[in-house]
C-alpha positions in Angstrom: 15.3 12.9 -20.8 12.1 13.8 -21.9 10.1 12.1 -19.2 12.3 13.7 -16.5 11.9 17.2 -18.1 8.2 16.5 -18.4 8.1 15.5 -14.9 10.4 18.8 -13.6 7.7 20.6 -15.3 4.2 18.8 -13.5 6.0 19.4 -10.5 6.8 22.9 -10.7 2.8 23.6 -11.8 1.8 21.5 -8.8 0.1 19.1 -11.2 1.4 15.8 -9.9 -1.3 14.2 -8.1 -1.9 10.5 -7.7 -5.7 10.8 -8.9 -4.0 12.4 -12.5 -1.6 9.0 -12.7 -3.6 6.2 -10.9 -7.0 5.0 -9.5 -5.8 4.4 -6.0 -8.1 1.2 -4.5 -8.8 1.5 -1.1 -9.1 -2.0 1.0 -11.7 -1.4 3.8 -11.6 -3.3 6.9 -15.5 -3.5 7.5 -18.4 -1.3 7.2 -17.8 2.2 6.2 -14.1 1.8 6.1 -11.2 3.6 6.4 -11.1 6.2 3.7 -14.4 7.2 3.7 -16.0 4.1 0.8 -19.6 3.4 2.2 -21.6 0.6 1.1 -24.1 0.7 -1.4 -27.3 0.7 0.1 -28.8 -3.1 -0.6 -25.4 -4.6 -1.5 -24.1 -5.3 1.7 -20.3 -5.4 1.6 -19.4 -7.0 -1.5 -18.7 -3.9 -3.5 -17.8 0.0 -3.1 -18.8 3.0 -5.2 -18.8 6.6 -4.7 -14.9 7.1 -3.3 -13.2 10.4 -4.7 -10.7 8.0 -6.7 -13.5 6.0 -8.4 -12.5 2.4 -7.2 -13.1 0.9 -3.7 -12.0 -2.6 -2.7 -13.3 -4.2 0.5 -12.7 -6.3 2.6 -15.4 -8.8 2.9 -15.7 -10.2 6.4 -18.9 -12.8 4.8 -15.9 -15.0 3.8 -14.9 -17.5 6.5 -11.7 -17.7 8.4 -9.2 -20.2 7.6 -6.1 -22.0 8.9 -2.5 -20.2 9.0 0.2 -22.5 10.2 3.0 -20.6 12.3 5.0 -19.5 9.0 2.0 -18.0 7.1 1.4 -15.9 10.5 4.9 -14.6 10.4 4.2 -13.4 6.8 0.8 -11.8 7.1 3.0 -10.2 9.7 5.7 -9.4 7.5 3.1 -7.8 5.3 1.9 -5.0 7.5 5.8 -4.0 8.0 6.0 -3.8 4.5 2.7 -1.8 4.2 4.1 0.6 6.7 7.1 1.2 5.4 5.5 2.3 1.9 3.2 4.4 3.7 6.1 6.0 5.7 8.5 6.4 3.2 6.0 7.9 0.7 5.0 10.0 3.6 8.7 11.0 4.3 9.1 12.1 0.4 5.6 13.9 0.5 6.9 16.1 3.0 10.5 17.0 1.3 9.2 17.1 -2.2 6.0 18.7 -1.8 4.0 16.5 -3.9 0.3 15.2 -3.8 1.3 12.3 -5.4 2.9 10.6 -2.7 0.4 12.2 -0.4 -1.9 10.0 -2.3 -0.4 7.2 -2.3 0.7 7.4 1.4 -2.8 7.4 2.1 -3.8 4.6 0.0 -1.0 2.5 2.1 -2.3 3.6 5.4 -5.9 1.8 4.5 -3.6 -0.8 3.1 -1.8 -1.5 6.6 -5.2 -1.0 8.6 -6.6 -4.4 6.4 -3.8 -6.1 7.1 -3.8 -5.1 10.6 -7.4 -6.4 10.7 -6.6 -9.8 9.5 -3.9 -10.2 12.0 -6.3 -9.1 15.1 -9.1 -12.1 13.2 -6.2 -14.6 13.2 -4.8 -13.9 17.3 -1.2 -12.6 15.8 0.8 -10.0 16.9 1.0 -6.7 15.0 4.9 -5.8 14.6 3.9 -2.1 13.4 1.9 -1.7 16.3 3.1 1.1 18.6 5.7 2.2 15.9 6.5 5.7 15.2 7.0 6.7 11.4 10.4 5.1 10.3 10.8 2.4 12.9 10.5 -1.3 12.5 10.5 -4.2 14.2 12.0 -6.2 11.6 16.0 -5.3 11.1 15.9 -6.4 7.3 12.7 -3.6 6.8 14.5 -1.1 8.5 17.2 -1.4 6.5 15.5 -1.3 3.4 13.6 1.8 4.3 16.6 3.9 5.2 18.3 2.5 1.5 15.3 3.8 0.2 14.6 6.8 2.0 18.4 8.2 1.2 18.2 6.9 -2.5 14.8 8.8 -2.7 16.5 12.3 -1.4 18.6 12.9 -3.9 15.8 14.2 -6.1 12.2 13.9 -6.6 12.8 11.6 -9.9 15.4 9.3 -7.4 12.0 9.2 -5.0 10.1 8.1 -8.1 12.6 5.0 -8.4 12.6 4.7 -5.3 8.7 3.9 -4.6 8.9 2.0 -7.7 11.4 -0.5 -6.3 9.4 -0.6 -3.1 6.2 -1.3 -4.4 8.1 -4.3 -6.8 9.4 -6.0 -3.9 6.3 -6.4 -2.4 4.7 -7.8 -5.1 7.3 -10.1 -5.1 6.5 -10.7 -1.7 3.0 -11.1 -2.1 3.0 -13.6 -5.1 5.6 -15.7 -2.9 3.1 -16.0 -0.2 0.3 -17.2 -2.3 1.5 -21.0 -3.1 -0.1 -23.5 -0.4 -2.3 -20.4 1.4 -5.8 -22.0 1.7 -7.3 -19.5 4.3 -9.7 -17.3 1.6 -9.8 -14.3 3.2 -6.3 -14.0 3.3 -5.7 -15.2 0.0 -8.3 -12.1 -0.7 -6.6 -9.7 0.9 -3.3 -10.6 -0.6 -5.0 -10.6 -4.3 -6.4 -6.8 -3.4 -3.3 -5.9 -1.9 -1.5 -7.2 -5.1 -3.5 -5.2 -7.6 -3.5 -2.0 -5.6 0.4 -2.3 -5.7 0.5 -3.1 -9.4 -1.5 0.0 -10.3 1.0 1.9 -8.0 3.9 0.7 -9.8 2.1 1.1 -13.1 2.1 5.0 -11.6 5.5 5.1 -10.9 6.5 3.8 -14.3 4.9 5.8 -16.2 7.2 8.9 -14.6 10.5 7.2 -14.1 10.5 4.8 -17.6 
């Protein structure tokens, strides 16, 4: 009761904002990256400073391309559906809720689906997201969990809370399950950036909805 009251009250100031909850890391496809991170000057792509939220993952295309049999394409896949669909539902409760929270951390998934995308265009795979406006999906399953979501989330701002905590969960869930027998080490890097950008969003989440 306390947390919700405490929350009711950031929101009506307008103080909710993802940079007052959580360092959001941005995952950069190649030099410059979305979002804004440049590269040091002299340290080449291997790490980021100067971003507004302090924290700048990259994506570092010095580490060589692997081997994905037919399944692990379908999940890198898989994983840019489920990027999008944080990244439109967070942008669907940014809009009825008013907060720059999830317009934070709608943002932060937006860079997260264009490294993804990436990886698919290095590995020849088809983008399922590609083409899709905000709320459709290729994949029935996604779909469906974005409308559960989406209408468990518009019941109240503290229901949207849940909400993007459960979302973010399952795809670490996802994420760790895609790990075993993955040798390709650029993917296994991008799915261990992924998987600490969505832990410090849940760790966000949690610390509003208990």
């Amino acid at each position: 009761m306390k947390r919700t009251r405490k929350f009711a009250l950031a929101v009506a100031a307008g103080a909710v904002t993802v940079g007052a909850l959580v360092a959001t890391p941005v995952l950069a496809a190649g030099p410059g990256g979305p979002g804004g991170c440049p590269w040091p000057q002299g340290q080449g792509q291997h790490s980021g400073r100067g971003h507004p939220d302090g924290y700048c993952m990259f994506f570092d295309r010095s580490i060589p391309k692997g081997t994905l049999t037919a399944e692990q394409k379908s999940t890198l896949a898989a994983a840019a559906e489920q990027e999008k669909m944080a990244r439109d539902l967070y942008a669907a409760f940014a809009d009825q809720y008013g907060l720059r929270f999830f317009d934070g951390i709608a943002a932060a998934e937006a860079r997260h689906l264009t490294a993804v995308r990436t990886m698919l265009a290095r590995y020849g795979a088809s983008d399922p997201t590609e083409g899709k406006a905000a709320g459709e999906f290729a994949s029935a399953p996604v779909r469906a969990a974005y409308d559960r979501l989406l209408a468990e989330g518009k019941n109240s701002a503290q229901a949207a809370l849940t909400a993007g905590r459960r979302a973010e969960q399952a795809r670490i869930d996802a994420l760790r399950k895609a790990l075993p027998g993955l040798t390709a080490p650029d993917v296994r890097q991008l799915y261990g950036n992924l998987l600490r950008a969505e832990h410090m969003h849940l760790t966000a989440f949690g610390r509003w909805t208990g």
